[in-house]
TIRO-2110 file (N, C-alpha, C; in Angstrom, 1 decimal):
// TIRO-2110
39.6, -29.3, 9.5, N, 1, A
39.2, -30.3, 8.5, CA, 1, A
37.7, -30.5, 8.7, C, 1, A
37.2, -30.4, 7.5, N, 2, A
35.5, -30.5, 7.6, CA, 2, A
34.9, -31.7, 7.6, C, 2, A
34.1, -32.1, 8.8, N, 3, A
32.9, -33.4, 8.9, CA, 3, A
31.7, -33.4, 8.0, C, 3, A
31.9, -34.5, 7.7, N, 4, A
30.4, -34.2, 6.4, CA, 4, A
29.7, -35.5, 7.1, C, 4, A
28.2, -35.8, 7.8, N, 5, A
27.5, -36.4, 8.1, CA, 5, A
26.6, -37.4, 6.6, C, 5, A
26.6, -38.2, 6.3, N, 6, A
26.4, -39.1, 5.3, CA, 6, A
25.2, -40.0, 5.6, C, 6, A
24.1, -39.4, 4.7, N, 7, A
22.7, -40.2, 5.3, CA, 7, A
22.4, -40.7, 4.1, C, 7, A
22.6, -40.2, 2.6, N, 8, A
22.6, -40.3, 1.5, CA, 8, A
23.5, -40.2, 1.0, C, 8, A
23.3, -41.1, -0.5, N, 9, A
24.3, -41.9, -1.0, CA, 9, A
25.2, -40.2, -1.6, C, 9, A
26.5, -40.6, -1.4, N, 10, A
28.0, -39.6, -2.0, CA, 10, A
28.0, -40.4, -2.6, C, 10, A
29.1, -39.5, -3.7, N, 11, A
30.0, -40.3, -5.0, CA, 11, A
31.2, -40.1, -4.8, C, 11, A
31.4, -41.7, -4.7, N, 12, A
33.3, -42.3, -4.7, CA, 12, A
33.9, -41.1, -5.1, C, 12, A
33.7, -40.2, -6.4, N, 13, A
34.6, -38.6, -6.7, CA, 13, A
34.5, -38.4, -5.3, C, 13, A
33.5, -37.8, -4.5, N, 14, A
33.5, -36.9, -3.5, CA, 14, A
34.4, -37.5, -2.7, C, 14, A
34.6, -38.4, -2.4, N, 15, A
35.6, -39.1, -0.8, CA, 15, A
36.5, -39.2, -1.3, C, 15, A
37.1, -39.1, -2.8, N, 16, A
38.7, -39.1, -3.0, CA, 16, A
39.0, -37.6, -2.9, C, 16, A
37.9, -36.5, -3.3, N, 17, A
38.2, -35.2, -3.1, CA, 17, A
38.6, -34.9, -1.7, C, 17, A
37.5, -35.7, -0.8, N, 18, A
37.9, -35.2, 1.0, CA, 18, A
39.3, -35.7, 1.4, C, 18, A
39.6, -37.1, 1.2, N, 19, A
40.6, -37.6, 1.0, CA, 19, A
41.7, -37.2, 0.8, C, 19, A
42.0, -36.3, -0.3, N, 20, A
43.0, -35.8, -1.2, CA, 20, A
43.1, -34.2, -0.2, C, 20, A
41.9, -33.9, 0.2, N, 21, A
41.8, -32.3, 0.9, CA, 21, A
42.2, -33.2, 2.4, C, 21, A
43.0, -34.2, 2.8, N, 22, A
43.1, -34.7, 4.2, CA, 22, A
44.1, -35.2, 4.9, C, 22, A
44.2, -36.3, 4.0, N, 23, A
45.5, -37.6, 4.2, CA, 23, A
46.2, -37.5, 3.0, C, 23, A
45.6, -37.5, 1.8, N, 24, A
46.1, -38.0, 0.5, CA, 24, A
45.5, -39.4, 0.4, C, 24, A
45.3, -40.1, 0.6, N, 25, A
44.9, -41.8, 0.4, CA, 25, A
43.4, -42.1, 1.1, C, 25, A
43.6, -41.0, 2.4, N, 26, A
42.7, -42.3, 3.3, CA, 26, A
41.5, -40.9, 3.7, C, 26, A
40.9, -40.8, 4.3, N, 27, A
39.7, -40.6, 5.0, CA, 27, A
39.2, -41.2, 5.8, C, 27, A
39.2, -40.5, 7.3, N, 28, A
39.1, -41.2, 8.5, CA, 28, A
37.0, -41.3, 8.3, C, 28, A
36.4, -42.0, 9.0, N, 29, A
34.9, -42.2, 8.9, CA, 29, A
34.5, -42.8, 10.6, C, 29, A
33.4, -42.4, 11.0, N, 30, A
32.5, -43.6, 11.9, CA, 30, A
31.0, -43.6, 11.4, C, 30, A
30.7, -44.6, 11.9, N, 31, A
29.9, -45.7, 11.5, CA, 31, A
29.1, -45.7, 12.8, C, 31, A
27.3, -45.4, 12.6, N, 32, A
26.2, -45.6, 13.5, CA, 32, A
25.6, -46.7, 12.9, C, 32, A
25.8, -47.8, 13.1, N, 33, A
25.4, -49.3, 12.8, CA, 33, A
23.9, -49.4, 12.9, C, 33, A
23.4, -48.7, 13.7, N, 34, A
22.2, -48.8, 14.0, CA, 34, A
21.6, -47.8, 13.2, C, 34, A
21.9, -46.1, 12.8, N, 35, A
21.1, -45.7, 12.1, CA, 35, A
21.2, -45.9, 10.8, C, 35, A
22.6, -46.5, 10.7, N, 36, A
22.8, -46.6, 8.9, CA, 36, A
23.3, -45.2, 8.4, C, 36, A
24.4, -44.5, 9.4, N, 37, A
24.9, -43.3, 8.9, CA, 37, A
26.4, -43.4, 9.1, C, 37, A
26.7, -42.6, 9.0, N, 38, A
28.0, -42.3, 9.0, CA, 38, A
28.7, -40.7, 8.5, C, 38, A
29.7, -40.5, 9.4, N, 39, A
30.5, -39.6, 9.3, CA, 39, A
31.8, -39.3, 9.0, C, 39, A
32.3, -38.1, 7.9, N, 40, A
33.4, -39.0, 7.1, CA, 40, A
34.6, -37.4, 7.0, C, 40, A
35.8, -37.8, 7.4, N, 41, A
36.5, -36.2, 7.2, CA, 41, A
36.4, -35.9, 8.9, C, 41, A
37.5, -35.1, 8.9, N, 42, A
37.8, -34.5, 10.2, CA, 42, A
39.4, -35.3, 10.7, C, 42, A
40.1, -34.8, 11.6, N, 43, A
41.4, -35.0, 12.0, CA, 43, A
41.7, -35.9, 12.8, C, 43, A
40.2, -36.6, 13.5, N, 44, A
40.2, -37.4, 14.5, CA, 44, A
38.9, -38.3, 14.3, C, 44, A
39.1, -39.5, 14.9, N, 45, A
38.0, -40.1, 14.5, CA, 45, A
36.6, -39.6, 16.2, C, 45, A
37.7, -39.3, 17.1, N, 46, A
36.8, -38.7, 17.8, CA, 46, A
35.7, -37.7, 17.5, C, 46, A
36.1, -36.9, 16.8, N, 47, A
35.6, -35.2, 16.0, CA, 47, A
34.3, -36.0, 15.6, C, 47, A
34.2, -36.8, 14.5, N, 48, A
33.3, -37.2, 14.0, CA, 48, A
31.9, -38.2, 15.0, C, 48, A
32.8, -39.0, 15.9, N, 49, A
32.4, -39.6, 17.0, CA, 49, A
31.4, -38.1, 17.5, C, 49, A
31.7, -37.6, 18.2, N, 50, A
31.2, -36.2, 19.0, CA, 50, A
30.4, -35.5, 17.9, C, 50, A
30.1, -35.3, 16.6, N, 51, A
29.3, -34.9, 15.8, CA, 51, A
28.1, -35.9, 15.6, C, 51, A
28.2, -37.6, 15.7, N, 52, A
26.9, -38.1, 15.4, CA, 52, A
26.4, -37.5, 16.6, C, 52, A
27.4, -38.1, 18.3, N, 53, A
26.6, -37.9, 19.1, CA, 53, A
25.4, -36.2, 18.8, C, 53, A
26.1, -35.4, 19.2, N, 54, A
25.8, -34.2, 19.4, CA, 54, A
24.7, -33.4, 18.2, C, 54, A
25.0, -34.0, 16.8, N, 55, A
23.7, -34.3, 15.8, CA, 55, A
22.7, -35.0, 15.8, C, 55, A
23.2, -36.4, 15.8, N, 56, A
22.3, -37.0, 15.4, CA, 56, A
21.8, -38.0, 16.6, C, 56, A
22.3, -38.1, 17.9, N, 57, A
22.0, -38.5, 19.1, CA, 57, A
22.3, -40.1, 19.1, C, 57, A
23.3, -40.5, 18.4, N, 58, A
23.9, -41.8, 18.4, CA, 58, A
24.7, -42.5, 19.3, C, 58, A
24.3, -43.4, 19.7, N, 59, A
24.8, -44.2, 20.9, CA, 59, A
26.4, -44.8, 20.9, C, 59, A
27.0, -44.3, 21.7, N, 60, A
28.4, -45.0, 21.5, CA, 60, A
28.4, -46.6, 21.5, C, 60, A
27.1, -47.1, 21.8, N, 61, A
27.8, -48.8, 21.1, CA, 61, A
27.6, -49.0, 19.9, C, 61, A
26.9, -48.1, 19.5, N, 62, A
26.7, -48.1, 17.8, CA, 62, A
27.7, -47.5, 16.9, C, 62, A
28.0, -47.0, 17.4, N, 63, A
29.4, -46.2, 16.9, CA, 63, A
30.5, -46.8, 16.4, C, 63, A
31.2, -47.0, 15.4, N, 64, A
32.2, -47.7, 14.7, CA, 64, A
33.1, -46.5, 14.1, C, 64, A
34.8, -46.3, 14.3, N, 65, A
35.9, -45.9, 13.9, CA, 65, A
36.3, -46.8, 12.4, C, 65, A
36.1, -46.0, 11.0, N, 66, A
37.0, -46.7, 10.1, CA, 66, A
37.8, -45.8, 9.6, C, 66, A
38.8, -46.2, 8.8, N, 67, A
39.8, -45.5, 7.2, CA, 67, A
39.4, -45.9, 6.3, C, 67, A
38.9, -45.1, 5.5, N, 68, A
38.6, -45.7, 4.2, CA, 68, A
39.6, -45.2, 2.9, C, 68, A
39.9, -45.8, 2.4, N, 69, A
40.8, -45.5, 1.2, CA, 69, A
40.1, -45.9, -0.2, C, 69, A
39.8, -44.8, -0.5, N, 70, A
38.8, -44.7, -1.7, CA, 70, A
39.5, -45.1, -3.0, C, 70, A
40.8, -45.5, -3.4, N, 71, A
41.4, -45.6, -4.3, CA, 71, A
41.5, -46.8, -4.3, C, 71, A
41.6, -48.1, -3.0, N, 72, A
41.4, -49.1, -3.5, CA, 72, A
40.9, -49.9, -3.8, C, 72, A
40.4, -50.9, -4.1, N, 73, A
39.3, -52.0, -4.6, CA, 73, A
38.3, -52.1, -3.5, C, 73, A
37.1, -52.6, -3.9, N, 74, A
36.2, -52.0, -2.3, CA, 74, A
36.1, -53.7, -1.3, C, 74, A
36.9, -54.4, -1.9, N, 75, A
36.9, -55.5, -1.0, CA, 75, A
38.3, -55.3, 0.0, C, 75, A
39.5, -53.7, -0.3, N, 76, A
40.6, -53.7, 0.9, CA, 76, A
40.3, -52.4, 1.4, C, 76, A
39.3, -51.4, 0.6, N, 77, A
39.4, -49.8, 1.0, CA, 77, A
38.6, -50.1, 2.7, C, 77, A
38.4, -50.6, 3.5, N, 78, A
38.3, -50.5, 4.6, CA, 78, A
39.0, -50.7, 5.6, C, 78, A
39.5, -50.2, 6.6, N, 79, A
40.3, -50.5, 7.4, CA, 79, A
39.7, -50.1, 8.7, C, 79, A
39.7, -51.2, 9.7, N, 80, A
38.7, -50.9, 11.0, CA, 80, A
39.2, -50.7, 12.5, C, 80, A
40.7, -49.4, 12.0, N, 81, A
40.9, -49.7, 13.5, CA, 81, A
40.8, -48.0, 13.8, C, 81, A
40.9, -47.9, 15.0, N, 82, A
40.2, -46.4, 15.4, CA, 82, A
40.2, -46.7, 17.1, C, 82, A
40.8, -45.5, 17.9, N, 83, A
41.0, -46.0, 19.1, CA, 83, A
39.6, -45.7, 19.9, C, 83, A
38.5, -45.0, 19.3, N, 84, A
37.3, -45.1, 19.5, CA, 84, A
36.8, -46.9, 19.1, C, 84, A
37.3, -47.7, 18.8, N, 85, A
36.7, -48.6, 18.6, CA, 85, A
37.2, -49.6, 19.8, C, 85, A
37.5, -49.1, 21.3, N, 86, A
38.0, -49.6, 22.0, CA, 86, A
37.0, -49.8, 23.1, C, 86, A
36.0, -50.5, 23.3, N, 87, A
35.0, -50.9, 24.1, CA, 87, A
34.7, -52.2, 24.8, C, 87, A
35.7, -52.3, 26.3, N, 88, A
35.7, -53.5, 27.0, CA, 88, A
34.6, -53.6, 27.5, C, 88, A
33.9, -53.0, 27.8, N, 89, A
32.1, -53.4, 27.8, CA, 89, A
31.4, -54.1, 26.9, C, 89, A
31.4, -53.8, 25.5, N, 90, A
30.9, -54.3, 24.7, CA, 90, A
31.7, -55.5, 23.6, C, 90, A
33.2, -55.8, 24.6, N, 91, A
34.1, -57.0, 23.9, CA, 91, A
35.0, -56.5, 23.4, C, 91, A
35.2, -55.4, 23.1, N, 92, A
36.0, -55.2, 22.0, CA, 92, A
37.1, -54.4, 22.6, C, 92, A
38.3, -55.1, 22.6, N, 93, A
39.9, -54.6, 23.9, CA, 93, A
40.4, -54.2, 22.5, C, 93, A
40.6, -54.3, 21.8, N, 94, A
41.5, -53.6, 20.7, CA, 94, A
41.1, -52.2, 19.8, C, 94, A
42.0, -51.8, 18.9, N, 95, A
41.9, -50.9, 18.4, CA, 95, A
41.2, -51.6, 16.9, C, 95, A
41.4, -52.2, 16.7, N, 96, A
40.5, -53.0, 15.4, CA, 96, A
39.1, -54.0, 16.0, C, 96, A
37.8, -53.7, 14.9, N, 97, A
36.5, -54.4, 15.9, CA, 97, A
37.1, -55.6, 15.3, C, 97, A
37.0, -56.3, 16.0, N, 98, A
36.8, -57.7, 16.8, CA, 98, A
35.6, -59.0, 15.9, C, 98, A
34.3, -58.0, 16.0, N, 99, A
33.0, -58.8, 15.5, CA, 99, A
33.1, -59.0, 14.0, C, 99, A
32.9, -60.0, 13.5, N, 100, A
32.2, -60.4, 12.1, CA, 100, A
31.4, -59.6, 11.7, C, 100, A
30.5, -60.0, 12.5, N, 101, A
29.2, -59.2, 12.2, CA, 101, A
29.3, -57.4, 12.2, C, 101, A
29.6, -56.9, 13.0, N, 102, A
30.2, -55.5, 13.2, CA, 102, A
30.4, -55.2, 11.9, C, 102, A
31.6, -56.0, 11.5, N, 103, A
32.5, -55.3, 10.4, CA, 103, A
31.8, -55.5, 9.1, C, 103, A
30.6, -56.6, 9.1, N, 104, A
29.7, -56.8, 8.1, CA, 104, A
28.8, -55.6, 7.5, C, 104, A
28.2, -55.3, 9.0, N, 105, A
26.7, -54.2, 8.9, CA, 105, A
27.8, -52.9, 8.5, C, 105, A
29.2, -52.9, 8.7, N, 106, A
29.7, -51.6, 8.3, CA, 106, A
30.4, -51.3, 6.7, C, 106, A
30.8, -52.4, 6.5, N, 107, A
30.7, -52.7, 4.9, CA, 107, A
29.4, -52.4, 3.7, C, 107, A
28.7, -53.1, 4.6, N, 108, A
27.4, -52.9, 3.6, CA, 108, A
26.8, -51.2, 4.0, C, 108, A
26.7, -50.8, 5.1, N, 109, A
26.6, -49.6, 4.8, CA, 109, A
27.3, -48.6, 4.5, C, 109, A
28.7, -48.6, 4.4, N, 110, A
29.6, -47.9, 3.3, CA, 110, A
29.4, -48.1, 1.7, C, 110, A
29.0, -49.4, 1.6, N, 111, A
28.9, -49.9, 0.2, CA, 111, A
27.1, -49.1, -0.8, C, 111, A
27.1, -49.1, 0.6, N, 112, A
25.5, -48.5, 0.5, CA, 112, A
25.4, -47.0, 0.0, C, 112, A
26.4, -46.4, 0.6, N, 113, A
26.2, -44.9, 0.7, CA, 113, A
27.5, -44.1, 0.1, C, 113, A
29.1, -44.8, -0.3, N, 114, A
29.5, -44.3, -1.4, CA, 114, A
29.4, -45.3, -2.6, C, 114, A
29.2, -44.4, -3.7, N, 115, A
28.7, -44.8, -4.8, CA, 115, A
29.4, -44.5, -6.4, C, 115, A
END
């Protein structure tokens, strides 16, 4: 399954195509909070995890696991659990983040960059 690294804005078509080439519904993604990118496609959310790193030199606290489901309304197509999003260092004991704020800066930059 192919990683597509996302620095510029895709079109909603294209992630229901990766989507549909994936899961059918959903498309796994992470989220570099800090650069404002993200990574979208692939079988694991690790895969993508190990692509910012190893590309783009992104910090694992910056790092956020989501599902996005491009078919539904953009206030439910996010869903934020991902077992990379498991970081008792940085608060976060579950597989869903935890932070407000987290889940905010990752919204807005999904909202930002599919289109």
């Amino acid at each position: 399954m192919e990683i597509k690294i996302i620095k510029e804005k895709i079109s909603l078509e294209e992630v229901k195509k990766i989507a549909q080439n994936q899961y059918g519904n959903m498309v796994k993604a992470v989220v570099d909070i800090e650069k404002e990118i993200m990574a979208i496609g692939g079988e694991l959310h690790a895969d993508a995890n190990e692509l910012l790193f190893g590309k783009e030199g992104s910090d694992s606290k910056n790092v956020w696991g989501i599902n996005i489901y491009p078919k539904e309304i953009k206030d439910k197509w996010i869903v934020f659990d991902s077992l990379i999003n498991i970081k008792p260092l940085s608060g976060n004991r579950s597989l869903t983040i935890e932070s407000e704020e987290v889940k905010n800066k990752i919204r807005e930059i999904v909202n930002r960059l599919i289109k």
